[in-house]
N, C-alpha and C positions, 0 to 999 in steps of 0.2 A: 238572040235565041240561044237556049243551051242547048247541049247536046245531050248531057245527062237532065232527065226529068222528074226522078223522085230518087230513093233512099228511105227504106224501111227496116227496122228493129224489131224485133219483139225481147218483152221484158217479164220478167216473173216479179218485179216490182215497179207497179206503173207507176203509182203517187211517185216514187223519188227518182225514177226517169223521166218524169215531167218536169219536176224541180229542176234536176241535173240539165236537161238539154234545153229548158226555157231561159236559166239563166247562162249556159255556151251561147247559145245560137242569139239571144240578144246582144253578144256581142258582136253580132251578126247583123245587127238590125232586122232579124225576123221575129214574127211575131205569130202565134198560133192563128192560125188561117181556115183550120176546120176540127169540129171536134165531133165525133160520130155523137148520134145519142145517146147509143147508148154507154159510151163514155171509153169502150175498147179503144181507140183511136184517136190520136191527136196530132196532126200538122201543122210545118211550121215552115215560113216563108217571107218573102218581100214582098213580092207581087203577083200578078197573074203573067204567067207566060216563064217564069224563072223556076228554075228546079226548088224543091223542097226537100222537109224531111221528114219522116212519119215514126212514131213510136206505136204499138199495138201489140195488143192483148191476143194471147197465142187462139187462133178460132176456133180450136178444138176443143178449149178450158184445159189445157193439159199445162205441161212446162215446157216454158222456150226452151229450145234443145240448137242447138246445132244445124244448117243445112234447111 
Protein backbone atom coordinates (compact mmCIF):
# COMPACT_ATOMS: atom_id res chain seq x y z
CA UNK A 1 0.00 0.00 0.00
CA UNK A 2 1.21 3.52 -0.67
CA UNK A 3 0.99 6.31 1.24
CA UNK A 4 0.88 8.75 -1.57
CA UNK A 5 -2.27 8.09 -3.72
CA UNK A 6 -2.42 10.24 -6.79
CA UNK A 7 -0.30 13.25 -8.35
CA UNK A 8 -1.94 15.75 -10.59
CA UNK A 9 -0.77 18.40 -13.34
CA UNK A 10 -2.62 20.51 -15.26
CA UNK A 11 -1.18 21.55 -18.67
CA UNK A 12 -2.00 24.26 -21.34
CA UNK A 13 -0.70 21.74 -23.69
CA UNK A 14 -2.45 18.38 -23.18
CA UNK A 15 -1.48 16.52 -26.73
CA UNK A 16 2.40 16.82 -25.82
CA UNK A 17 1.93 16.33 -22.04
CA UNK A 18 0.42 13.09 -22.84
CA UNK A 19 3.18 12.33 -25.17
CA UNK A 20 5.82 13.61 -22.78
CA UNK A 21 4.51 11.58 -19.45
CA UNK A 22 3.20 8.44 -21.49
CA UNK A 23 6.60 7.85 -22.76
CA UNK A 24 8.52 8.98 -18.63
CA UNK A 25 6.16 6.94 -17.02
CA UNK A 26 6.54 3.89 -19.34
CA UNK A 27 9.58 3.64 -18.13
CA UNK A 28 7.78 3.28 -15.34
CA UNK A 29 5.90 0.48 -16.53
CA UNK A 30 2.58 2.41 -16.32
CA UNK A 31 0.21 2.43 -18.49
CA UNK A 32 -2.78 4.92 -18.92
CA UNK A 33 -5.33 3.44 -16.55
CA UNK A 34 -8.34 5.98 -17.30
CA UNK A 35 -9.12 8.62 -19.72
CA UNK A 36 -12.08 11.03 -18.84
CA UNK A 37 -14.44 11.26 -21.82
CA UNK A 38 -14.30 13.81 -22.39
CA UNK A 39 -10.71 13.62 -22.97
CA UNK A 40 -9.74 16.57 -20.11
CA UNK A 41 -8.01 13.75 -18.28
CA UNK A 42 -5.75 11.18 -18.37
CA UNK A 43 -4.21 8.59 -15.75
CA UNK A 44 -1.41 6.56 -15.46
CA UNK A 45 -0.40 3.55 -13.30
CA UNK A 46 0.52 -0.02 -12.61
CA UNK A 47 -2.32 -1.25 -10.84
CA UNK A 48 -5.15 -0.95 -8.77
CA UNK A 49 -4.33 -0.01 -5.26
CA UNK A 50 -0.77 1.86 -6.19
CA UNK A 51 -0.51 5.65 -6.54
CA UNK A 52 -0.85 7.21 -10.06
CA UNK A 53 -0.49 10.11 -12.07
CA UNK A 54 -2.87 12.37 -13.67
CA UNK A 55 -2.48 15.05 -16.30
CA UNK A 56 -5.72 17.59 -16.88
CA UNK A 57 -7.17 20.07 -18.61
CA UNK A 58 -7.54 23.33 -16.43
CA UNK A 59 -11.71 22.95 -15.27
CA UNK A 60 -12.28 26.30 -15.69
CA UNK A 61 -11.07 26.44 -19.64
CA UNK A 62 -8.84 28.99 -18.46
CA UNK A 63 -4.70 28.63 -18.25
CA UNK A 64 -2.93 26.32 -15.97
CA UNK A 65 -1.49 28.95 -13.75
CA UNK A 66 0.27 28.23 -10.57
CA UNK A 67 -1.21 26.99 -7.08
Amino acid sequence: MSILAYSMVGTNNFERARKFYGELLSDLNAIETFVRPDGGVVMWGRKPGEAFFAIAKPADGGTATVG
